[in-house]
N, C-alpha and C positions, 0 to 999 in steps of 0.2 A: 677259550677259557682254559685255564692252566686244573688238570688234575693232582689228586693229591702228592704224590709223588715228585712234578713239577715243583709244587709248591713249596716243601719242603726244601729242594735243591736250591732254589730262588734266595730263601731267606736264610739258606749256608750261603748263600753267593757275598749275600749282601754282608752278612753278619762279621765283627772282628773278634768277638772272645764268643764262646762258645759255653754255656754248664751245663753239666749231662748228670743228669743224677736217677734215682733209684729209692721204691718205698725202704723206711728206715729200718725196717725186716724183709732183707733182700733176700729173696730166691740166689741160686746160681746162675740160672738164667737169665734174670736181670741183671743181675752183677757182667756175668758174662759178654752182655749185648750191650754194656756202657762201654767196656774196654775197648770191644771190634769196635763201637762207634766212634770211641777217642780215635785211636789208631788208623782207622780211614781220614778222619778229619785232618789228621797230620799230615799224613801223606798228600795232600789237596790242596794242603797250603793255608789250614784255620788251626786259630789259636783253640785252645780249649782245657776244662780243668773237668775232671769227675769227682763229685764230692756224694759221698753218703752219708746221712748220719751216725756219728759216734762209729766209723767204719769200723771194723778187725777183721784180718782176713781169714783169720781159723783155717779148715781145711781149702782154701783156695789159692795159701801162700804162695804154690806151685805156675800160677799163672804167671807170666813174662809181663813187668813193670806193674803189679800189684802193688806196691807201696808209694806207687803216685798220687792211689787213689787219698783224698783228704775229709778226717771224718766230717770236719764244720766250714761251714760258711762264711769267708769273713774278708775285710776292707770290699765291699761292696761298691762304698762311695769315699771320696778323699772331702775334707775338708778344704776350704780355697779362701786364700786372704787375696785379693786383688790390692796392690799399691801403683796409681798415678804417680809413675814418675818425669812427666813426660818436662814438667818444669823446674823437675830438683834432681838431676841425674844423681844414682846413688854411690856415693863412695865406699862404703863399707856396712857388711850385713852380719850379725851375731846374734846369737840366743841363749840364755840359761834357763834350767830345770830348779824350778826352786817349789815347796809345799805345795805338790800336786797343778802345777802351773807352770806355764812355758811364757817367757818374757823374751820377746824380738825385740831387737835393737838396730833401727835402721840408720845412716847415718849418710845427709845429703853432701854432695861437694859442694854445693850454693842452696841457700833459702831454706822453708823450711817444708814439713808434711803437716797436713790439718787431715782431721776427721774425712771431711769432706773427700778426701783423696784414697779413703781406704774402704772396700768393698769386700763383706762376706760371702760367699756363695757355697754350695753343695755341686761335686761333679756329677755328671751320670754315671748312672750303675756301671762297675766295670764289665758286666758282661750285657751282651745285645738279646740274647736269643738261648731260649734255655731249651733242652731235649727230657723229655721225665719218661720213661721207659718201667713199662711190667708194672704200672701202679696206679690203684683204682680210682684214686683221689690226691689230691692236693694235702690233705690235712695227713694220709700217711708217709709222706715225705721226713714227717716227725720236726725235729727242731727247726732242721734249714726252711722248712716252709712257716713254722709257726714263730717264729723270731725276725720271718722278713717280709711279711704279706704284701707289703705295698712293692716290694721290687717285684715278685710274682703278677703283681696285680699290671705293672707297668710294661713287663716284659713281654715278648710275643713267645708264647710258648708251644713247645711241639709236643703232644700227647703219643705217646706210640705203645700199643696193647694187645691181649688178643682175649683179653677177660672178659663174658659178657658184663661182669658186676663193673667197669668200667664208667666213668659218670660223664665222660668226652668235657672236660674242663679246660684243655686247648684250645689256642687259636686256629691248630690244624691236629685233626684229632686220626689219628689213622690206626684203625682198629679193626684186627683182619681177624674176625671170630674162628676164619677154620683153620687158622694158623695155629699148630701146635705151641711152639712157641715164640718169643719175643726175640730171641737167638733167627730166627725158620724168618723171621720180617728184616730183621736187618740184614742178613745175608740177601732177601731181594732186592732190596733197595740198593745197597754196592751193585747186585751188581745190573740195576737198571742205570747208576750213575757213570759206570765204564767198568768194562768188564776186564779187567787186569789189575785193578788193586785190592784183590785180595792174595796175600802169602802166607807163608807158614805161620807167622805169628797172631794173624786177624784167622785162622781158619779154625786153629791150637782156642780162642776164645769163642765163635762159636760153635765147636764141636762139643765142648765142655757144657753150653748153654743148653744144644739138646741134649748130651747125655743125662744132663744133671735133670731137665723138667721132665722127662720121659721114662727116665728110672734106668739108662741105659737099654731104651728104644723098649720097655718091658708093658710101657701103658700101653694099654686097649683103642688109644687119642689116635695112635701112631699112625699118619699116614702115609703111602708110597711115594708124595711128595717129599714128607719129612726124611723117608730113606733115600732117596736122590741126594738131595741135600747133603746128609752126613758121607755120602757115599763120596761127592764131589771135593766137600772140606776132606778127608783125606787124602785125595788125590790133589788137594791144595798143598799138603804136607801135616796135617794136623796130625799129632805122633798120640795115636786110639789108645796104647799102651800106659803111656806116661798119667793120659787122663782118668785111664778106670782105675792103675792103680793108686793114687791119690785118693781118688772119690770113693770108692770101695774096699779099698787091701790095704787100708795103713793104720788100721784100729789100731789104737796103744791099748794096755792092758789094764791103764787105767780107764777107757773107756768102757770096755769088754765088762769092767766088775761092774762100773753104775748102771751101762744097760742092765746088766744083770739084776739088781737091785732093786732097778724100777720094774719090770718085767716081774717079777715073783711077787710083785703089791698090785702086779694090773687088773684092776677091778671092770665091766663089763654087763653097761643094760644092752642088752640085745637087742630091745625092743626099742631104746631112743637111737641105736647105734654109740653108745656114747661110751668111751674108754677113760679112766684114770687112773693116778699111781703117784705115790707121795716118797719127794727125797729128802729124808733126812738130812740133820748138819749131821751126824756120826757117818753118814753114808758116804757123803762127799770129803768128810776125812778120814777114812777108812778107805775109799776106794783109789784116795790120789788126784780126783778129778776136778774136773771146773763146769760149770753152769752151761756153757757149748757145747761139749761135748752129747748135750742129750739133743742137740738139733736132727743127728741122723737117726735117733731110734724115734721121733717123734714124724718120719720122712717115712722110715721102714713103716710102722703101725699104719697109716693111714693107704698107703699105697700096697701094703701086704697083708692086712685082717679086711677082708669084705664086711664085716660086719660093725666098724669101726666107721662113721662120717666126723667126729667129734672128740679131740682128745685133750684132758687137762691135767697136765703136772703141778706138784706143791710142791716147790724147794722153801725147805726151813733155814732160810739166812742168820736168824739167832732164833732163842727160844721161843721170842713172841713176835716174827717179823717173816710172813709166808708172804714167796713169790710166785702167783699164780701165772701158768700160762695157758691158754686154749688154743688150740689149731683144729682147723674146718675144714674140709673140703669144699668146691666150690659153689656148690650147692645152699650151705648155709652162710651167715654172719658172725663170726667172731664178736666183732662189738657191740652188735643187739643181743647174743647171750649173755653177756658180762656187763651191760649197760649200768644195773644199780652199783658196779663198784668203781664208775669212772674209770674207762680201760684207755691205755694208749694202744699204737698199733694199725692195724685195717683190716677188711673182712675178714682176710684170712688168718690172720695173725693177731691176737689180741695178749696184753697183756699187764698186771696190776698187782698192787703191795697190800695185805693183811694185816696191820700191826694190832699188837696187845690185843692179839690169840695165840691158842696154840694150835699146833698142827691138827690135830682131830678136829677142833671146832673148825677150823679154816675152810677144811673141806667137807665139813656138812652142810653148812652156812651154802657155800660156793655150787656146790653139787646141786643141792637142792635146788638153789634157783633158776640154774640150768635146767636141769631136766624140767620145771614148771615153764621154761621159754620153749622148748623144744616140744613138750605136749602140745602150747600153743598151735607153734606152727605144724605141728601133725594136725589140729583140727580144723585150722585154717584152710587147709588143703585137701583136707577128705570130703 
C-alpha cells in the first residue's frame, strides 16, 4: 500500500494540468510553497497554473515570476458543438457576433445537416488535480472555491497543512502538525521526489516561506529541523540578504506614518488579550498609504505584544462605510468572533463591511461583541 507521499507523486504522474492555489488571505508561506510547488512541477514535465484569489503581490513582488500568479479562476470547461459530418463533408465554416449571440454558418459540399446531426456537450475541467496549500478549509479559498464548488467537488484534491485547525477536506490530506511551516513540507517532499531539483530559484521561494512564517527564525515553533532546512536552502543559493531586505528593510514612509497612526489609537484588554485601533479616511490621506500596507504591523503586534492573541482594525472607507478586520492567533477563531456580522475569510483571518455607521459606533458595536465571544470561550475552558 502506497504512503502519503507515494500517493501524491502517483496522481502528479498521472495528472495533465495541475492548480495550486492558496487561502484568499494568504500567509507568505503559503504563497511561497505554491511558487516552489509550481516551479518543481515544471521542471518534471507538469503543466500547471497558481491561482489566488483577487492575488496582489504587495511586499512579495521581489519573488522570481510572481506575476504568473492569476487572481481568478476561469475557462474551467469549454463549451462543445459536435457536427456529423460524416455524410455532408463541409465546404465552408463562418460565424458572426451579432445582439449578444454568435450565429455559425456551416456550409456542406453535398446534402444537407438536420438537428439530428448536431450535439451539445460540456468538456472536462481543464485541470485534473488540484494542490490547496496552508488552508484550513475549502470555503477560505474565497471566490475560486465558492463560484466552482462542483469542479472542486469533482476533482481529486491534494490538501497539504501543518495547521491543527485543518478540517483534512482532501482526497489525500497531508498534514504534518510538527512541521513549522508549509514552505518546511514542500521542501521534503522535493526532495523525497529526487534530490537535485531544487536551485537557486525553488530555494529563493522557500526560504522566503520560513523566514516570513517564523518571523525570521524569531518564533519559539522554531525547530533544529526547521534550521537545517534554511541552512541547506542557502547552500541551494537562496540569496538570505535580498529576502530580509524586502521583508523587513523596505518600509516607505508612508508606511512608517500609518503604523504610526494606528499604534498611538492601540487600545488593550489585557485580560481578553485582545488589541484594537481605528484608521481614519484623514489618516490614510494624510499619511499617503493604502489598506496593505497595515498587513505587517498587524504581523508585528501579534508575534511581538505577549499580551495581544486578538487584533481588530477599523478602516473608514467613507464617512459611513468601516472596514473591519480581525486577526487571531492560532489558538482562536476569527469567524466565530465575528459570526453575527457575516465575515469572509478563515480562522485566522476574518474580515467585514459596517455601513450607515460611524467610526465610533463601528467599534463599539464590533468590540463589544467580541470580547462577549471571548468571555465565552474563557468560560468554556476554565
Amino acid at each position: 500500500m502506497l504512503n502519503e507521499d507515494q500517493q501524491i507523486l502517483e496522481q502528479i504522474k498521472r495528472a495533465k494540468e495541475i492548480l495550486i492555489t492558496t487561502k484568499s488571505n494568504f500567509s507568505g508561506d503559503g504563497l511561497s510553497a505554491c511558487l516552489a510547488l509550481s516551479a518543481i512541477l515544471e521542471k518534471i514535465g507538469k503543466n500547471n497554473t497558481v491561482v489566488i484569489n483577487n492575488f496582489k503581490p504587495g511586499k512579495y513582488k521581489f519573488l522570481p515570476y510572481i506575476n504568473k500568479i492569476k487572481p481568478n479562476l476561469h475557462h474551467l470547461k469549454k463549451f462543445i458543438i459536435r457536427v456529423n459530418t460524416s455524410h455532408a463533408p463541409i465546404e465552408e465554416l463562418a460565424y458572426d457576433k451579432t445582439n449578444g449571440e454568435i450565429l455559425i454558418y456551416l456550409t456542406p459540399k453535398t446534402g444537407n445537416y438536420t438537428q439530428s446531426d448536431v450535439k451539445l456537450e460540456s468538456s472536462d475541467y481543464k485541470y485534473d488535480l488540484i494542490f490547496v496549500l496552508d488552508s484550513p478549509d475549502l470555503e477560505s479559498l474565497g471566490d475560486i472555491y465558492d463560484n466552482n464548488t462542483d469542479f472542486f467537488f469533482n476533482t481529486p484534491v491534494i490538501n497539504i497543512d501543518h495547521s491543527p485547525a485543518n478540517e483534512y477536506f482532501g482526497q489525500i490530506n497531508k498534514i504534518e502538525l510538527t512541521a513549522v511551516a508549509v514552505s518546511e513540507i514542500i521542501y521534503s517532499l522535493i526532495k523525497k521526489w529526487k534530490n537535485d531539483l531544487i536551485d537557486e530559484q525553488i530555494a529563493t521561494y522557500l526560504y522566503t516561506g520560513l523566514v516570513e512564517k517564523t518571523k525570521s527564525f524569531r518564533n519559539p515553533q522554531v525547530t533544529p529541523h526547521t534550521l537545517s532546512i534554511a541552512s541547506q536552502l542557502i547552500n541551494y543559493g537562496a540569496d538570505r540578504e535580498k529576502i530580509i531586505t524586502n521583508l523587513y528593510r523596505t518600509k516607505s514612509v508612508s508606511t512608517l506614518r500609518l503604523w504610526g497612526r494606528a499604534l498611538a489609537r492601540l487600545q488593550i484588554d489585557a485580560q481578553l488579550k485582545l488589541g484594537w485601533t481605528i484608521i481614519s479616511q484623514n489618516d490614510l490621506e494624510l499619511s499617503g498609504a493604502n489598506i496593505e500596507e497595515l498587513q505587517g504591523l498587524i504581523d508585528e503586534i501579534l508575534s511581538e505584544v505577549p499580551q495581544i492573541n486578538t487584533v481588530v482594525i477599523f478602516v473608514q472607507q467613507s464617512p459611513d462605510r468601516i472596514l473591519v478586520y480581525v486577526y487571531t492567533s492560532p489558538a482562536l477563531n476569527a469567524m466565530y468572533l465575528t459570526k453575527q456580522f457575516n465575515p469572509k475569510g478563515d480562522k485566522s483571518q476574518a474580515y467585514f463591511i459596517m455601513t450607515n455607521k460611524k467610526l465610533a459606533e463601528s467599534e463599539n458595536e464590533v468590540i463589544e461583541y467580541i470580547k462577549n465571544s471571548l468571555h465565552k470561550i474563557s468560560q468554556s475552558n476554565s
